[in-house]
N, C-alpha and C positions, 0 to 999 in steps of 0.2 A: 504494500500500500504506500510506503514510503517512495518507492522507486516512483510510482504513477504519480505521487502529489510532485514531486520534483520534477519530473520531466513534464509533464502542464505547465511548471511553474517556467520552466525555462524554453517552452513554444512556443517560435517564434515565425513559422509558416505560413499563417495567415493575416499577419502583420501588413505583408505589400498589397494584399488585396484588399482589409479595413481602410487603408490608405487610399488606392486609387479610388472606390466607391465614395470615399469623401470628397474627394477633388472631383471626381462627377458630378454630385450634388451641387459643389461650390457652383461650377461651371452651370450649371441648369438653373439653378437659382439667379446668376445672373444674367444667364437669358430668358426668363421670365422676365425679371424686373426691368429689365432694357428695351424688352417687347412692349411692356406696358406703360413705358415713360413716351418711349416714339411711338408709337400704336398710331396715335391720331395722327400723326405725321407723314407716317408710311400710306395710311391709309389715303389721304389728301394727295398724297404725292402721285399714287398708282390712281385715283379717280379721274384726277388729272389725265395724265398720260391716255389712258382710255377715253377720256374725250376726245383730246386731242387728233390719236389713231381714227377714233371712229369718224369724226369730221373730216379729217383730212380729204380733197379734193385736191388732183394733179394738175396743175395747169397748164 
């Protein structure tokens, strides 16, 4: 029983992959919030654009 408390104590394999899934999060969380701050912006900018296409006439 000792042996298995100490060897738990000292595993350390699944340490890089705690790590990357929080730097995912980090990363996703702030594209959410970046999403949601330009949101209106993006959205004005592409409404545009598709007006613009859709009127367009060649002269």
């Amino acid at each position: 029983m000792k042996k298995l408390v100490k060897w738990l104590k000292n595993e350390e394999s699944g340490q890089g992959m705690v790590e990357y899934g929080l730097i995912i999060v980090v990363v996703a969380l702030v594209v959410v919030l970046g999403l949601g701050v330009l949101g209106n912006g993006l959205s004005d900018f592409f409404n545009d654009t598709e007006n613009k296409v859709s009127n367009y006439s060649p002269t």
